[in-house]
Residue frames relative to the residue before (quaternion, step in Angstrom):
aa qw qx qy qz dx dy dz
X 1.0000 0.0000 0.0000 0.0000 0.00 0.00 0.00
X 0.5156 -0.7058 0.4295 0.2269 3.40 -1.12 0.77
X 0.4211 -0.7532 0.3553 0.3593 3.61 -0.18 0.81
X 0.3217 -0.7715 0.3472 0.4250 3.46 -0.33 0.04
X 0.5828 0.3729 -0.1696 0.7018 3.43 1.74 -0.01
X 0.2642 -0.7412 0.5399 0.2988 3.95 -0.68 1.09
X 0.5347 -0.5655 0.4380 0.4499 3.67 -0.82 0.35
X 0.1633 -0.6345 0.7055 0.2700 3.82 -1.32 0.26
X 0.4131 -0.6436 0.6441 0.0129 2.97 -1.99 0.79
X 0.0457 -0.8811 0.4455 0.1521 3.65 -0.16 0.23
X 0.0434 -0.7343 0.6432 0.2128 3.24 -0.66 0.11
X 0.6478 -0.6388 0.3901 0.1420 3.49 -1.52 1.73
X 0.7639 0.2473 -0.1396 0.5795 4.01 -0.11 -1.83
X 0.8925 -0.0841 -0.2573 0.3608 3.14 -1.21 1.64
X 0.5524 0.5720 -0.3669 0.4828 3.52 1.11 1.09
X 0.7354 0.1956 0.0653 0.6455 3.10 0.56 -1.58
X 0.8072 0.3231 -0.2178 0.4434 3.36 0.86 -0.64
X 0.3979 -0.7984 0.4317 0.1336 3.62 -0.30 0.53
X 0.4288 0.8302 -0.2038 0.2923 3.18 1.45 0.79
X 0.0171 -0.8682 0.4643 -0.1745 3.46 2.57 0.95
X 0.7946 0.4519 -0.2699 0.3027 3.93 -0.01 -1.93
X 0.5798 0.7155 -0.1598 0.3554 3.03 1.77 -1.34
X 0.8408 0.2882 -0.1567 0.4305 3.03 0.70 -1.18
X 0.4931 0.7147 -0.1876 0.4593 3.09 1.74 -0.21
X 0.5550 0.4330 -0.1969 0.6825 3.61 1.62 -0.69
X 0.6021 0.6178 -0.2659 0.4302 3.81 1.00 -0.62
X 0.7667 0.3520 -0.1703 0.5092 3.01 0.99 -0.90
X 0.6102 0.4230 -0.4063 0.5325 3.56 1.14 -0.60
X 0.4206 0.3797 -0.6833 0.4604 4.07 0.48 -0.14
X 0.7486 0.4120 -0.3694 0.3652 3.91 -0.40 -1.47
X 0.6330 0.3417 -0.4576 0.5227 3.96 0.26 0.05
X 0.6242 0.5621 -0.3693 0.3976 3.58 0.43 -1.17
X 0.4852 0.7347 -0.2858 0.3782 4.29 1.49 -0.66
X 0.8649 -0.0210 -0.0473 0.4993 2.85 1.27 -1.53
X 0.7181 -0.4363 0.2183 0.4963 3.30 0.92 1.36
X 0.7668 0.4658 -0.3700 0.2411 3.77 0.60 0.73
X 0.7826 -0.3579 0.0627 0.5055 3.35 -1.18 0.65
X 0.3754 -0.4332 0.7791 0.2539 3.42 -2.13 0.30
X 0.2431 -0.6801 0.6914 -0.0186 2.55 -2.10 1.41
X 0.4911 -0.6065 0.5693 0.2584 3.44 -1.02 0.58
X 0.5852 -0.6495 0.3877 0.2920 3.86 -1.15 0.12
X 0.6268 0.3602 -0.3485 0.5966 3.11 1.37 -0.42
X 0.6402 0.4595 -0.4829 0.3818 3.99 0.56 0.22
X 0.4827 0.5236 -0.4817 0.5107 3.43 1.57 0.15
X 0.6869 0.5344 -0.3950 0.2941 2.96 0.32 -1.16
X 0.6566 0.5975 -0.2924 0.3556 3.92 1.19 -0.80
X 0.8101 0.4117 0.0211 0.4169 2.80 1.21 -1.77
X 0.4763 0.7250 -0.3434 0.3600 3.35 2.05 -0.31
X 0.0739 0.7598 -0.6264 0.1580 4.01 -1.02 1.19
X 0.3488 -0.6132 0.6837 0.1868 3.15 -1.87 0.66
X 0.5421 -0.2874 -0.7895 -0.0166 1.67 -1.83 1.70
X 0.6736 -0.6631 0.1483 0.2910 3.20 -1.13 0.89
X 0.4377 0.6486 -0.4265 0.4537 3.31 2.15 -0.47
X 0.4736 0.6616 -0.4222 0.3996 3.71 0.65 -0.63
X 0.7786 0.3497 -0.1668 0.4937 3.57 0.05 -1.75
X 0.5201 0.7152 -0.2276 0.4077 3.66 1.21 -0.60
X 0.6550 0.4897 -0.2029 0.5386 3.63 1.37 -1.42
X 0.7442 0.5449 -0.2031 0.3285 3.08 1.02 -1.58
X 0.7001 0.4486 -0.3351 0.4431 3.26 0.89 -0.79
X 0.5789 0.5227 -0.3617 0.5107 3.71 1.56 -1.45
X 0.1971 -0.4355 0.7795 0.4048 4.38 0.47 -0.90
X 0.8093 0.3620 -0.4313 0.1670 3.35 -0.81 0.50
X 0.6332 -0.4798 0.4410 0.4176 4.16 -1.02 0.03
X 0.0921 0.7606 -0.6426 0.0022 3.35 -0.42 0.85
X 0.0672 0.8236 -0.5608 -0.0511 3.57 -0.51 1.40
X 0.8658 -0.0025 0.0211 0.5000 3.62 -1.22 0.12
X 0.8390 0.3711 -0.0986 0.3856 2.98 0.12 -1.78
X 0.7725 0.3902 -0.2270 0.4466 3.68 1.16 -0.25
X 0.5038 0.4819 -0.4165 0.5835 3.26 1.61 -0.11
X 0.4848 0.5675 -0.5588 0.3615 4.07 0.86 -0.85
X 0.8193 0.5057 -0.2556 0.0880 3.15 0.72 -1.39
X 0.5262 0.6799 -0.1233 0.4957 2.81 2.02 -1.25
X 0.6029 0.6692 -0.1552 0.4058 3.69 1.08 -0.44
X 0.4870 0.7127 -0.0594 0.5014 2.47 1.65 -1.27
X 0.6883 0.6285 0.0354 0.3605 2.83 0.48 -2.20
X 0.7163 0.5746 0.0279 0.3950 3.08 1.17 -1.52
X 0.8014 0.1907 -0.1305 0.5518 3.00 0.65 -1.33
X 0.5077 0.6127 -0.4926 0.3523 3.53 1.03 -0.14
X 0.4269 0.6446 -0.2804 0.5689 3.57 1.94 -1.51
X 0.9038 0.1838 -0.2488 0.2957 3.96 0.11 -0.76
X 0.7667 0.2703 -0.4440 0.3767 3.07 1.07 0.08
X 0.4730 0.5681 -0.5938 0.3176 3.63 0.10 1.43
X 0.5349 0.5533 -0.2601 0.5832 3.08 2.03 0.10
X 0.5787 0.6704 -0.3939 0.2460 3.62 1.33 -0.36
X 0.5617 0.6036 -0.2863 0.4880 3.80 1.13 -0.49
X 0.6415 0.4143 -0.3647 0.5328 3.42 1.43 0.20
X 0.5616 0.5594 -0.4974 0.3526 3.76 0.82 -0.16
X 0.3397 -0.6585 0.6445 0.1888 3.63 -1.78 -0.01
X 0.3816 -0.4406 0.5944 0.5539 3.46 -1.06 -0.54
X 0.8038 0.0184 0.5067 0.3113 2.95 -2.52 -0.48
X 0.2433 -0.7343 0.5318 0.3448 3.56 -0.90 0.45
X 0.6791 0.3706 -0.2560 0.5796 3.48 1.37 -0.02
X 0.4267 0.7815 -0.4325 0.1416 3.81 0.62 0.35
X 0.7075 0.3473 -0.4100 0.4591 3.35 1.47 0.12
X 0.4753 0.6033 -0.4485 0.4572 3.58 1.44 -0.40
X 0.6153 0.3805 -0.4730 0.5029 4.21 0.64 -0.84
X 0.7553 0.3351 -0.3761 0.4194 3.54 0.09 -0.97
X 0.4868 0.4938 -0.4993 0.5195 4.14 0.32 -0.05
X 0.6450 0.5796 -0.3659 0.3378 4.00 0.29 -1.17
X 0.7306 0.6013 -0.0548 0.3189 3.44 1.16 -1.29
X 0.4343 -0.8458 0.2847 0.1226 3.56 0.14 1.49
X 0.7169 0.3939 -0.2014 0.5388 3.10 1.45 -1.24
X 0.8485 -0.2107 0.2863 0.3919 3.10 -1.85 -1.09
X 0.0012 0.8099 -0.5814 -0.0780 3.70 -0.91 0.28
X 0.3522 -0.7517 0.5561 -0.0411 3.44 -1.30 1.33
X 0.0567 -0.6639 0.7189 0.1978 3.82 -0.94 0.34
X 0.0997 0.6701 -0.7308 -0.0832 3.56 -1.35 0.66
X 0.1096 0.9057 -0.4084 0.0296 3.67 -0.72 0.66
X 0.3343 -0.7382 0.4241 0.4043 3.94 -0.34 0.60
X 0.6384 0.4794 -0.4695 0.3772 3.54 -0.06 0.45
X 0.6302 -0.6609 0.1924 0.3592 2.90 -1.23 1.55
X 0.6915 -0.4655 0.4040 0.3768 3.58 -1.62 0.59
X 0.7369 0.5873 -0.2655 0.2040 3.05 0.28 -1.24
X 0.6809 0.5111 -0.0332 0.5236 3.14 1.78 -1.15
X 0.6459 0.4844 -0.2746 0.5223 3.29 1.55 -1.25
X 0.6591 0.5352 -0.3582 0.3883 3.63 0.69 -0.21
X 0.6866 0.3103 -0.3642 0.5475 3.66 0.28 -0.69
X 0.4503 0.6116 -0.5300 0.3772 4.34 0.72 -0.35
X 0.7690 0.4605 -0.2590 0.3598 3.10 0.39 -1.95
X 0.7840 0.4356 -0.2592 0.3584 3.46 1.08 -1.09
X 0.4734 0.6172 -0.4260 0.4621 3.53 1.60 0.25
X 0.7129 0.3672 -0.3844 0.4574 3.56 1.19 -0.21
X 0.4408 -0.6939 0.4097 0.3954 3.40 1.06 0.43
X 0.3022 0.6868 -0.5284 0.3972 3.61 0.62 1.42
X 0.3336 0.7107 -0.5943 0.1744 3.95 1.02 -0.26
X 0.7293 0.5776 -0.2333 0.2830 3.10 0.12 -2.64
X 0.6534 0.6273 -0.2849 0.3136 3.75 1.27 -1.10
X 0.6299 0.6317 -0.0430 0.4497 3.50 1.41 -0.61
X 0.2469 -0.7209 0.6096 0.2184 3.67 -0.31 0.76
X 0.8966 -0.1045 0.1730 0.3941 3.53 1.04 -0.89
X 0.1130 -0.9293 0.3438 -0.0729 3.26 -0.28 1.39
X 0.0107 -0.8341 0.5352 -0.1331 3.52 0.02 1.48
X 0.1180 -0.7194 0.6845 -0.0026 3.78 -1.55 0.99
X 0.6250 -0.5571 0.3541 0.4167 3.47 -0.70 0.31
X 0.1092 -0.7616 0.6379 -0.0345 3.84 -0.97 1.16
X 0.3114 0.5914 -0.5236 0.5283 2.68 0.41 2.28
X 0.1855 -0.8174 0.3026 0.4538 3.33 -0.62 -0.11
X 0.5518 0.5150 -0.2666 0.5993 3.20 1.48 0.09
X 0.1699 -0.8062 0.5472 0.1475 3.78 -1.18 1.07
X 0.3538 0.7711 -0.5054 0.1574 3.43 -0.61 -1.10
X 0.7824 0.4473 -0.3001 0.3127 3.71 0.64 -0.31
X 0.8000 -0.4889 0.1655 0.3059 3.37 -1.07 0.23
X 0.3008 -0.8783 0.2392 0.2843 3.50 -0.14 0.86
X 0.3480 0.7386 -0.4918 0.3026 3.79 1.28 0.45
X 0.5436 0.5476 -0.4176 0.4797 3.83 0.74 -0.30
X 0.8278 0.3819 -0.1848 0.3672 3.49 0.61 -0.92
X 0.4413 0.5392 -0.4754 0.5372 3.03 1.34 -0.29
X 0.6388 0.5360 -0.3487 0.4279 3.61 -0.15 -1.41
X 0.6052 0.4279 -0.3412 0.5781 4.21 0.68 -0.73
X 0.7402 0.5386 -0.2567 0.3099 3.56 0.44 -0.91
X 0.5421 0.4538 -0.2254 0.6703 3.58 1.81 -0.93
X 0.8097 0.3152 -0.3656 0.3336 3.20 0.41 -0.31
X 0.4808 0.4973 -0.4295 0.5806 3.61 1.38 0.26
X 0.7376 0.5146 -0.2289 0.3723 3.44 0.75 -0.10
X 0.2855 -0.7485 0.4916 0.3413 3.11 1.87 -0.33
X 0.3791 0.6987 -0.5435 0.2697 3.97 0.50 0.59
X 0.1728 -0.5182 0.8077 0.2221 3.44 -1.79 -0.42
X 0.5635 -0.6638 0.4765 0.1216 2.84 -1.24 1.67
X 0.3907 0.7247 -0.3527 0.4447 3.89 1.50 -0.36
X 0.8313 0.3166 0.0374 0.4552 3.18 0.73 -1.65
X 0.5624 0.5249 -0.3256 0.5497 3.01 1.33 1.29
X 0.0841 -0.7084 0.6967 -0.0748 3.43 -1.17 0.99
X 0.0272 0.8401 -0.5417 -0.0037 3.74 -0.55 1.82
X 0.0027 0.8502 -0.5264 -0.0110 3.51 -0.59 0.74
X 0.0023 0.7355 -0.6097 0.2956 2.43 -1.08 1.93
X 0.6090 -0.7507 0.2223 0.1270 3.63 -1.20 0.17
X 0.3598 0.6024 -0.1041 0.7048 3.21 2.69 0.39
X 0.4592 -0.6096 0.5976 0.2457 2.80 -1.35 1.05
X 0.6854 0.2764 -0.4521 0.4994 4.01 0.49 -0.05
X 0.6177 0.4455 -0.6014 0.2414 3.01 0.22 0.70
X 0.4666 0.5007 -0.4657 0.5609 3.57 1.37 0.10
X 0.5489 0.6483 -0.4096 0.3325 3.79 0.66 -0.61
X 0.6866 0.3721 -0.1771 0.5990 3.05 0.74 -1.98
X 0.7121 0.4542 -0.4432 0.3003 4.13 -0.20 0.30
X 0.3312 0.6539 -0.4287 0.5281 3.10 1.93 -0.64
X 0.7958 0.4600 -0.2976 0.2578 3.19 -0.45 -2.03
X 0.7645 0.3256 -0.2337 0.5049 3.75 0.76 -0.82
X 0.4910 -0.6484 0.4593 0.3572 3.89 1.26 0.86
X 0.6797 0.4295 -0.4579 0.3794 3.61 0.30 1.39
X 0.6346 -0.6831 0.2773 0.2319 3.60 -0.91 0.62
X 0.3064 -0.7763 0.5385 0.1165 3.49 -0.69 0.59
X 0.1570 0.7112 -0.6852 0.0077 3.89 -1.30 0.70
X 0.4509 -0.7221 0.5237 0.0299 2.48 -0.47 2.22
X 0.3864 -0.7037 0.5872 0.1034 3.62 -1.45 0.87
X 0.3129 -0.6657 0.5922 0.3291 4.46 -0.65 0.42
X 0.5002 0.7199 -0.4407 0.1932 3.63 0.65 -0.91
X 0.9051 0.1977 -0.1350 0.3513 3.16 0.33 -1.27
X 0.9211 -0.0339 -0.0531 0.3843 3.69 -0.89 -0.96
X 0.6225 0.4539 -0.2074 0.6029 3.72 1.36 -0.53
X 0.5999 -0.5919 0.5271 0.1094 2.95 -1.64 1.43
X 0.7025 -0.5014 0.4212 0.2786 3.61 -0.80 1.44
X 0.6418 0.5934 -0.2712 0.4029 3.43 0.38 -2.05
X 0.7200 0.5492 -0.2278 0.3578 3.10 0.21 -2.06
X 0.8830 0.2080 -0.1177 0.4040 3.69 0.48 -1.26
X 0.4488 0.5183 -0.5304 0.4986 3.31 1.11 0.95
X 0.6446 0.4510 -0.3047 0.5369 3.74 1.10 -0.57
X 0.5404 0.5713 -0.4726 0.3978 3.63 0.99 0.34
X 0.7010 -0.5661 0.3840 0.2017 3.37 1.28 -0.56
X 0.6447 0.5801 -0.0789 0.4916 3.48 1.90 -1.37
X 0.7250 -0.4305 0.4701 0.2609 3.07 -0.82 -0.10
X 0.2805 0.8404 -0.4597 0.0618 3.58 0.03 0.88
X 0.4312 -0.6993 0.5700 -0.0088 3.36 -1.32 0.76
X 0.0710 -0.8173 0.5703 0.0422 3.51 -0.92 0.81
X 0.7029 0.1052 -0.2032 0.6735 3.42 1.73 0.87
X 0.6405 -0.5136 0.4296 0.3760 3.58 -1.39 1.19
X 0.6437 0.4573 -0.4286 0.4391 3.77 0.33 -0.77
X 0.5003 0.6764 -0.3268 0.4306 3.71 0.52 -1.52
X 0.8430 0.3693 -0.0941 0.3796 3.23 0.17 -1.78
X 0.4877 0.5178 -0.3580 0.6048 3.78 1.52 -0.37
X 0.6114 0.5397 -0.3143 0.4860 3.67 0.54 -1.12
X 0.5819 0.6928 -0.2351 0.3553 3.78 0.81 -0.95
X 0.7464 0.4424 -0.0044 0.4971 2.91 0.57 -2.22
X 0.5985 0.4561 -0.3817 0.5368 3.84 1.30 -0.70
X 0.5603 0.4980 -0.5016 0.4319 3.94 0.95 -0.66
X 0.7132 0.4159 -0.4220 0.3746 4.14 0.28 -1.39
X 0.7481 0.4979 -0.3694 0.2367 3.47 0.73 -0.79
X 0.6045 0.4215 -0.4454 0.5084 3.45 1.25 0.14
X 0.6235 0.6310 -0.3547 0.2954 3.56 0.78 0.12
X 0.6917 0.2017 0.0945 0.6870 3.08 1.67 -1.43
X 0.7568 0.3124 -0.4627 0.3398 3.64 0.47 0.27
């Protein structure tokens, strides 16, 4: 049966979470490792990509394989979470998600273990049919594999799904599972970038809920 509302999917660091400066200082500790340049937030925001070794080379001019991104990662998240007790939500992230009739999902690359007791410190659990972070220990990759794990812990069809988030893979990874994507300005990607993608874009979490209710009377 056709839902009468498409499920939404969220995605958490730079969506729901307000956590741009954060991860941005995170990453310059992990350049600052091996002697390279500081970036600025809005040159992340241009130059930011999955996988993350990728955006990594580019800024370092150099090859960053396995073994040097393990390292840099590292680097990173240790850099972000002594900085995590400074992040917020979205200033609208529970009013969009309150606004919303149907089902609601967290899918997110940061590690499970960690992404779960966060979300549930903002008192966001109860909101969520389901909540998944990457169960790996290393991240950086792309986030269409996991979605696809996520619909399928969910018993979904990827049809009946609308994921908003703040990354061009995250329109990627909804493509791949034949479902739609309204892309958010807030967080880690440049505005520019995701209006030239084509998607659906939003300059507030509510906006973007409002969005996802427009595709679902169109296409669900």
């Amino acid at each position: 049966m056709t839902p009468a509302h498409p499920h939404l999917v969220w995605d958490w660091n730079g969506t729901l979470l307000n956590d741009l400066d954060l991860v941005v200082s995170s990453t310059n500790a992990a350049f600052a490792s091996v002697g390279g340049p500081r970036i600025t937030a809005d040159e992340h925001r241009v130059r930011f990509r999955r996988p993350i070794a990728d955006y990594y080379a580019e800024v370092l001019g150099q090859a960053v394989d396995d073994e040097a991104f393990g390292r840099l990662d590292r680097i990173f998240h240790d850099a972000y979470r002594d900085g995590l007790t400074t992040c917020v939500l979205a200033h609208d992230a529970v009013a969009a998600m309150s606004s919303w009739p149907g089902g609601q999902s967290l899918l997110s690359m940061w590690f499970h273990d960690e992404l779960v007791p966060a979300v549930d410190t903002h008192g966001l659990t109860s909101r969520f049919l389901r909540i998944d972070g990457l169960r790996a220990t290393i991240g950086g990759d792309r986030k269409a594999a996991s979605l696809t794990e996520h619909l399928a812990e969910l018993r979904m069809d990827g049809r009946d799904v609308v994921l908003i988030g703040d990354s061009l893979d995250d329109a990627d990874a909804a493509l791949s599972v034949g479902g739609r994507a309204v892309l958010y300005t807030g967080g880690f990607t440049d505005p520019t970038r995701l209006k030239a993608s084509g998607h659906p874009v939003a300059d507030t979490l509510t906006e973007a809920v409002a969005l996802a209710g427009v595709l679902g009377t169109a296409s669900f």
